[in-house]
C-alpha positions in Angstrom: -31.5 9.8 24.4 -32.4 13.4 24.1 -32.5 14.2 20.2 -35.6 14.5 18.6 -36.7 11.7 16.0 -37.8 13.0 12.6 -41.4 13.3 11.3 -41.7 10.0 9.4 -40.9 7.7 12.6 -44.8 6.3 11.7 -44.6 2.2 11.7 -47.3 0.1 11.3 -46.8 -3.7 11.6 -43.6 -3.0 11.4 -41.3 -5.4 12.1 -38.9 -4.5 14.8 -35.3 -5.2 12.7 -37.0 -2.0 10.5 -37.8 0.1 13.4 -34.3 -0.7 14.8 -32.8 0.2 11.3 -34.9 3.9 11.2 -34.0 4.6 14.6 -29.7 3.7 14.2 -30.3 5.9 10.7 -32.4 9.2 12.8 -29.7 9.2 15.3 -26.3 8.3 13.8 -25.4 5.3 16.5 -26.5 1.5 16.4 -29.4 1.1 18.0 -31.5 -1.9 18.7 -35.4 -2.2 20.0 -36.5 -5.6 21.2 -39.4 -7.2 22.5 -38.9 -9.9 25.7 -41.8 -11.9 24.2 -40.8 -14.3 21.3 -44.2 -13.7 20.0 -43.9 -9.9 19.2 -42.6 -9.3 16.0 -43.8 -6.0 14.8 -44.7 -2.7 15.8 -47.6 0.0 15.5 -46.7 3.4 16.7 -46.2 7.1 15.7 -42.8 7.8 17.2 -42.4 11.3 15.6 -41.0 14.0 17.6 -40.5 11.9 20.2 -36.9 11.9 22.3 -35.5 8.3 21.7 -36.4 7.7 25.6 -39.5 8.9 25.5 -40.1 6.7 22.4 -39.2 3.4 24.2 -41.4 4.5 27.3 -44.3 5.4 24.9 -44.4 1.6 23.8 -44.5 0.6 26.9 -47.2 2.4 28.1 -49.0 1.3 25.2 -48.0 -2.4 25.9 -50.8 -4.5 27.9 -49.7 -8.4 27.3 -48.3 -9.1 30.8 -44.9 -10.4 29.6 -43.8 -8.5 27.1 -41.2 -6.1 28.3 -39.4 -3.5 25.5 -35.4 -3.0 25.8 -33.9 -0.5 23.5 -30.0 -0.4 23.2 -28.2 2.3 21.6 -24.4 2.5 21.2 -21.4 -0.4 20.6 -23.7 -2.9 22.3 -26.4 -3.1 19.7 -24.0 -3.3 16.6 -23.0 -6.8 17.7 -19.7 -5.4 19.7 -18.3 -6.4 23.2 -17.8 -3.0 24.2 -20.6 -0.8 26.3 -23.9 0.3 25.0 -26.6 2.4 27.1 -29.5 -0.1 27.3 -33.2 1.2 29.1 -35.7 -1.1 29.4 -39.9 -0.7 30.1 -42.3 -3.4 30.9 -45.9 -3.3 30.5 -48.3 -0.9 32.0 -49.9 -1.3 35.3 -53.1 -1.8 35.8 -54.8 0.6 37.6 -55.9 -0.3 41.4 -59.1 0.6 41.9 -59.9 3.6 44.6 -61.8 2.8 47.4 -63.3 5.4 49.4 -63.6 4.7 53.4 
């Protein structure tokens, strides 16, 4: 979760099998990004330099729809095997509470 992604980790309506397959390709292990809302598909984002964690919890800061939470997977797990994988997961920001001053 710590290397560096390349330079060219730019995606723009992207759909999110591709950014799955650039991110398994920049690391060297399977690794698989998905959305919790059926309705996203594809992703906008400039990922480069980014560690792979702080990748995934880029998008979510980015992410305002209310349901759509991100899970990234990397290891065994996202190739389709039964064995372990490392899975994080972010939801959508917060919106911020207003101060009130007393």
């Amino acid at each position: 979760f710590k290397r560096t992604l390349p330079g060219d980790m730019k995606f723009d309506n992207a759909p999110l099998e591709e950014v799955s397959r650039r991110l398994t390709e920049s690391v060297g292990l399977p690794v698989k990004i998905v959305c919790r809302d059926p309705e996203v598909k594809t992703l906008t984002m400039d990922l480069s330099g980014l560690t792979l964690a702080s990748a995934l919890e880029a998008i979510g800061e980015e992410e305002d729809r209310p349901n759509a939470s991100w899970q990234l997977t990397v290891g065994p797990a996202a190739g389709g095997s039964k064995s372990g994988g490392i899975a994080i997961m972010v939801g959508p920001k917060k919106a911020k509470k207003p101060v009130t001053k007393r």
